[in-house]
N, C-alpha and C positions, 0 to 999 in steps of 0.2 A: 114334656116337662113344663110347668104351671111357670106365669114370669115371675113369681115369685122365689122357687126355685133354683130355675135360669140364674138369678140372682146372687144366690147365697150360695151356689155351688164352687166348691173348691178342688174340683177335679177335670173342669174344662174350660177351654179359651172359647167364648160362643162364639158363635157364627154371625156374622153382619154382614150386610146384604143392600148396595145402594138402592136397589129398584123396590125394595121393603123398606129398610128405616129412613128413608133421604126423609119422606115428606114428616115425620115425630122429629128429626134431628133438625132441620129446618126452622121448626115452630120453637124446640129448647134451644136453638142458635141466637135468635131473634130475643124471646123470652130472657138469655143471659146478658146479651147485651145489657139491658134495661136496668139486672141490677150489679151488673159493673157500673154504668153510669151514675146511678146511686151512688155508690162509694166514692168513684170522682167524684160528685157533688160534694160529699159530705164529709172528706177525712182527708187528713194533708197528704200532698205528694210525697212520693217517697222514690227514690233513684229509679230511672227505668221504669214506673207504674208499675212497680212489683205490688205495692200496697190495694190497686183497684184490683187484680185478678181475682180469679176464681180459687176454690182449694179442694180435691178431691176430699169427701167427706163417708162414711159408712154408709146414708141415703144420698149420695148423689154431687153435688156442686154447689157452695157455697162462699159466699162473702164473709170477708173479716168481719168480727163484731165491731159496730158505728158509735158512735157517743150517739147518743141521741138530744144532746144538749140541756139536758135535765135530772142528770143525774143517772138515765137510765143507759142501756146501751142496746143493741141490738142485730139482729142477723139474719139473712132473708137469703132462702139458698132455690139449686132446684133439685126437688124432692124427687127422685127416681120411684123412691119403694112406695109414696102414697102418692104422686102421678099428679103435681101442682107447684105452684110456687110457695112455699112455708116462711112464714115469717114464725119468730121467735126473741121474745122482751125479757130484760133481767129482772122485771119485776113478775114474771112468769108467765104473760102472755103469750097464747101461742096462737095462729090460724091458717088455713089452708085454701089459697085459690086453685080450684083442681082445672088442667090442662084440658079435658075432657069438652067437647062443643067450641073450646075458647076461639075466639082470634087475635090477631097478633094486637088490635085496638082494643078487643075488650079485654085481656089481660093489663095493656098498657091503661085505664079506664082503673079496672080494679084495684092493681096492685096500689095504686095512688090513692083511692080509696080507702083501701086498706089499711096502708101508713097515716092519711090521715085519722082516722078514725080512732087509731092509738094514738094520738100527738106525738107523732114520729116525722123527721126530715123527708120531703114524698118528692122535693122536686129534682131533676135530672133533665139532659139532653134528651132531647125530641124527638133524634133520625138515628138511626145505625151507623156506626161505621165499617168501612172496611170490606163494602159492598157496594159494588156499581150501580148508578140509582137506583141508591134506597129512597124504599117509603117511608117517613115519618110515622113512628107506632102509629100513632092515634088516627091516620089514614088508609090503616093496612086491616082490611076489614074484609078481605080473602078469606074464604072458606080454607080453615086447616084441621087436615087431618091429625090424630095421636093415637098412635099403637101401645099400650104397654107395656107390650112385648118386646118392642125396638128399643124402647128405656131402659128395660132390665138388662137385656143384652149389652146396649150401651156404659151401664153400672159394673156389670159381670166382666167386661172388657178391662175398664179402670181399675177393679180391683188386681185383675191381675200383670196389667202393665207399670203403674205407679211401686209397687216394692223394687220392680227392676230399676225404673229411674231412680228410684232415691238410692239403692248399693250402686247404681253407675253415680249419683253425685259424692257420693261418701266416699270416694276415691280422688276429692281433689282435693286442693290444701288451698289454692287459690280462690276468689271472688267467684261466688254460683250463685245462681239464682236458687229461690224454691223449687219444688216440682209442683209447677200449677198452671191453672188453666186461664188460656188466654181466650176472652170472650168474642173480643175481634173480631176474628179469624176461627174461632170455634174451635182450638186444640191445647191437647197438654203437651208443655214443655219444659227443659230444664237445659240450662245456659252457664257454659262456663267460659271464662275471661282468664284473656294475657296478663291483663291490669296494664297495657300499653294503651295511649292514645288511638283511633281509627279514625280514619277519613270522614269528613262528614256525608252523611247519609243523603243520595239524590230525594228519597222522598218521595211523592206521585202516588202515596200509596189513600183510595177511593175514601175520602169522607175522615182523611186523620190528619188532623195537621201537620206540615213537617216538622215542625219543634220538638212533636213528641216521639216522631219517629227519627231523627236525630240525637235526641238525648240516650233512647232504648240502643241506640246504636253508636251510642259515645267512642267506646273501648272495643278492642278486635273482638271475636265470640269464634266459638262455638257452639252451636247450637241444635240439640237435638230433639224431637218430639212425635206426637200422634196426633195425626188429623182424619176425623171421622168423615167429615162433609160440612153439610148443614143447609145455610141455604143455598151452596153450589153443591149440587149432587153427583156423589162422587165414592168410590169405591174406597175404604180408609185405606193407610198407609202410615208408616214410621217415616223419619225424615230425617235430613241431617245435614245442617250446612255451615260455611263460615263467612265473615265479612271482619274487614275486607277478605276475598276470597282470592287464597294466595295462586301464584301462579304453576300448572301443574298438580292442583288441587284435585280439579274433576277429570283427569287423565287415569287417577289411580285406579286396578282391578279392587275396590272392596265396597263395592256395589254399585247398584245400576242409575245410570246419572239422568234426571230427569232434565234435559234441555230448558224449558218451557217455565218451571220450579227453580230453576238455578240450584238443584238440590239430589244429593244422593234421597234415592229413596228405597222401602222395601214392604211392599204389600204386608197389610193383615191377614191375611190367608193364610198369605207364605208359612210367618212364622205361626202358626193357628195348628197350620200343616205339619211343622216338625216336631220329627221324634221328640226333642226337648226345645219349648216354645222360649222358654226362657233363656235359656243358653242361645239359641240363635239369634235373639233381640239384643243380650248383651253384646255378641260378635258382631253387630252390625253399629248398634252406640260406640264402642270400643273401637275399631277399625276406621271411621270417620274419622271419629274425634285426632284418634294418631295423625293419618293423612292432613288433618286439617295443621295441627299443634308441630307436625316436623317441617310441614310447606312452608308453614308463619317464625318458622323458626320461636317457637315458645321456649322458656324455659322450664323445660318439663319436669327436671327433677327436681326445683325447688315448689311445682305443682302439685305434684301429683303422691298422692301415698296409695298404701292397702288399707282399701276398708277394714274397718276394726269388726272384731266378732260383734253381731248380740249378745 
């Protein structure tokens, strides 16, 4: 099957492979950071940093559209299906830096280029975060690899994990986040809230300030998501945890508790593997999420409803 196909297939969960896609999901790890930072640069805070995330899109992972301070606006995402970073202007400019040779400098090099050359907002933070010394893009001039093929797969995967997050968010009545992607950390997630106060947040977490990891963690959570890898290579996995994380939380039988993660977790394989991929993914969002919401003593029934039909 061509990655093009891989792609647009609507009858399989593809296959991902740390020792195949780490070093493409690495280089789009690095590459998203850069235009989350953008968006911080250039567009107000909004509760949590919901507003700099990513958004799973039809080609791939992209930023809110930016004012561009002239009337125009703007959106600069990563392009899965033509294998680059895509910028795109409301006055109909469009272009594409292709991933293809790049490195993590001369993407950082171009895209900046790129924005200016539209009179577009180009400037952003400098270093990663959320990575134990990190390089500074424009010092990160490492030979990296790009498969296609690990993209498509990677896209193939979102399409069909994001319809389940968002019928698992449409079940709650309460404060949730988006279903989107946090560049960070390099996954998709979707976060639901007691709407009570939480402890504040120890912090420590590599290259983020605590302010912002205190505010994202204002209010209890739960929290569930998909992490592929990226620049730590690593086998993907479902997730699911809470903070503060009640007591008798990670005791419970409804799945397997990663010490290390502080997180129930459950291989992409796994459900890849089962008879019905999607019914297993819900049973494991669902079953957390409970364990988490009856620990913390939530108020669950003025939470929670039945997703309404399409």
């Amino acid at each position: 099957m061509t990655s093009k196909n891989l792609a647009m297939s609507g009858d399989i969960w593809p296959n991902l492979d740390a020792a195949r896609d780490s070093p493409t999901f690495a280089l789009l790890h690095l590459a998203s950071q850069m235009l989350g930072k953008l968006r911080v640069a250039h567009a107000a805070w909004v509760n949590h940093g919901w507003h700099a995330t990513l958004r799973p899109s039809a080609d791939g992972l992209a930023i809110l559209p930016t004012a561009a301070g002239d009337g125009r606006s703007f959106a600069v995402s990563l392009d899965l299906c033509r294998h680059g970073i895509a910028l795109t202007v409301s006055d109909g400019t469009a272009e594409l830096l292709p991933f293809a040779g790049a490195t993590v400098a001369s993407l950082h090099r171009d895209l900046i280029a790129m924005l200016d050359r539209h009179g577009l907002p180009s400037r952003f933070h400098s270093a990663p975060n959320e990575i134990a010394d990190a390089i500074p893009f424009a010092q990160d001039t490492a030979s990296r690899a790009y498969d296609p093929d690990s993209s498509a797969r990677l896209l193939g995967a979102l399409h069909r994990i994001v319809p389940v997050f968002e019928r698992f968010r449409a079940g709650f009545l309460g404060k949730a986040s988006p279903v989107h992607f946090f560049w960070g950390s390099f996954d998709l997630a979707v976060t639901r809230f007691s709407g009570r106060p939480a402890p504040p947040h120890p912090g420590g977490v590599p290259g983020l300030p605590d302010r912002i990891t205190r505010e994202a963690y204002s209010h209890e959570v739960s929290s569930a998501g998909f992490w592929a890898g990226g620049v730590i290579a690593a086998e993907p996995i479902f997730y699911s945890y809470a903070y503060p994380e009640p007591p008798g939380f990670r005791d419970q039988p409804v799945a397997d508790w990663n010490a290390e993660l502080g997180e129930f977790v459950l291989p992409y394989a796994k459900v890849r593997a089962a008879t019905d991929p999607e019914a297993a993914l819900t049973a494991f969002l669902t079953a957390t999420y409970e364990a988490a919401a009856d620990y913390a003593k939530w108020d669950r029934a003025a939470l929670e409803r039945e997703p309404l039909a399409p």
